[in-house]
N, C-alpha and C positions, 0 to 999 in steps of 0.2 A: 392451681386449677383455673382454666380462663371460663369466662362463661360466654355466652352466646349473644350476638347483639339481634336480638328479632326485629326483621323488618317489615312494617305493616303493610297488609297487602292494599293495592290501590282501589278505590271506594270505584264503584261499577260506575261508569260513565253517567246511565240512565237516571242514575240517580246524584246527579250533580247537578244544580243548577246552571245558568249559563255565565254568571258573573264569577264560579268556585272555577270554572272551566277557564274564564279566562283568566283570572290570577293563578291557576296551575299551570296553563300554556307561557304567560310571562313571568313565569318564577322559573320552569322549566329554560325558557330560553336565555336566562339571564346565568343559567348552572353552564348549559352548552359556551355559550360566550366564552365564561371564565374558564371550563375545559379545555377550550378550543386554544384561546392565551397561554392555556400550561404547556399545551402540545408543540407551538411556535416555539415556547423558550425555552426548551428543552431539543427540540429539530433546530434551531440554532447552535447550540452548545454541541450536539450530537456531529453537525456539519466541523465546529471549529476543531473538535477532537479529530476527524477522519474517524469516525467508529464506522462508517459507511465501508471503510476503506476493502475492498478482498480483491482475489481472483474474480476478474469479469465484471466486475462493478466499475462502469465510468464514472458517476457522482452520485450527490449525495440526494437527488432529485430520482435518478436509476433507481439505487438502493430505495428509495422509498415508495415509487410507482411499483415495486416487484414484492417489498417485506408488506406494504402495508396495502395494496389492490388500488393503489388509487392513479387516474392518467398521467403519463408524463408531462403532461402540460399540467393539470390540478397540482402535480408535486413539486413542477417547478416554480408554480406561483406561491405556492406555499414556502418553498424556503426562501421566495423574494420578501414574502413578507416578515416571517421569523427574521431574517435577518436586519429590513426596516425599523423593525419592534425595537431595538437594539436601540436606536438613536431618538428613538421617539419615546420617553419615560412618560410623559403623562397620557398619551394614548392607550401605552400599555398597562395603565395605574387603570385606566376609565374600563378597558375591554378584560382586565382581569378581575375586576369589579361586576363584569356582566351587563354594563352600562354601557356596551356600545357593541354592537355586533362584529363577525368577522367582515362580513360584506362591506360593512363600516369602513372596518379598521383597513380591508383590501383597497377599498376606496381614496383613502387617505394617502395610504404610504404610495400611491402612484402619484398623486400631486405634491408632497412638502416631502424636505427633508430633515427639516427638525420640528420641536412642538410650538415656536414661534409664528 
């Protein structure tokens, strides 16, 4: 028999002060981060398989502007940077951490190619 994991429902805005707000908006943003990291290295791994691969699919940036709603340019820069993520271990150590944003992390892999 499993049981149910109950999830608390979120405390009404009004009633949060302004400092609970901001340590839930950067705890929040530091979850998205580390989301964000799992999604890259996994659309990495996704691109090196060819899972993209079908009838009518030209790449792996296509296939993901079409499965997932996002523009073909947002998808292609997205699997520029999944694939970045790759050569750069302690960037990807800091942003799967939550310690460093995607915008960050886009920021980076256009200027270096390793973490030196």
């Amino acid at each position: 028999m499993s049981t149910a994991t109950v999830i608390p429902l979120p405390t009404r805005l009004e009633g949060m002060t302004t400092r609970d707000l901001e340590s839930e908006l950067l705890g929040l943003a530091g979850h998205i981060a580390a989301a964000q990291c799992r999604f890259l290295q996994l659309l990495a791994e996704f691109d090196q398989r060819d899972g993209w691969a079908g009838d009518g699919i030209r790449s792996c940036a296509h296939w993901l502007s079409w499965r997932a709603g996002m523009s073909l340019r947002t998808a292609t820069e997205h699997l520029r940077v999944a694939h970045a993520l790759q050569h750069l271990p302690k960037i990807g150590e800091a942003f799967a951490a939550g310690r460093v944003s995607y915008s960050k992390v886009r920021a980076i892999t256009r200027i270096t190619g390793t973490d030196t």
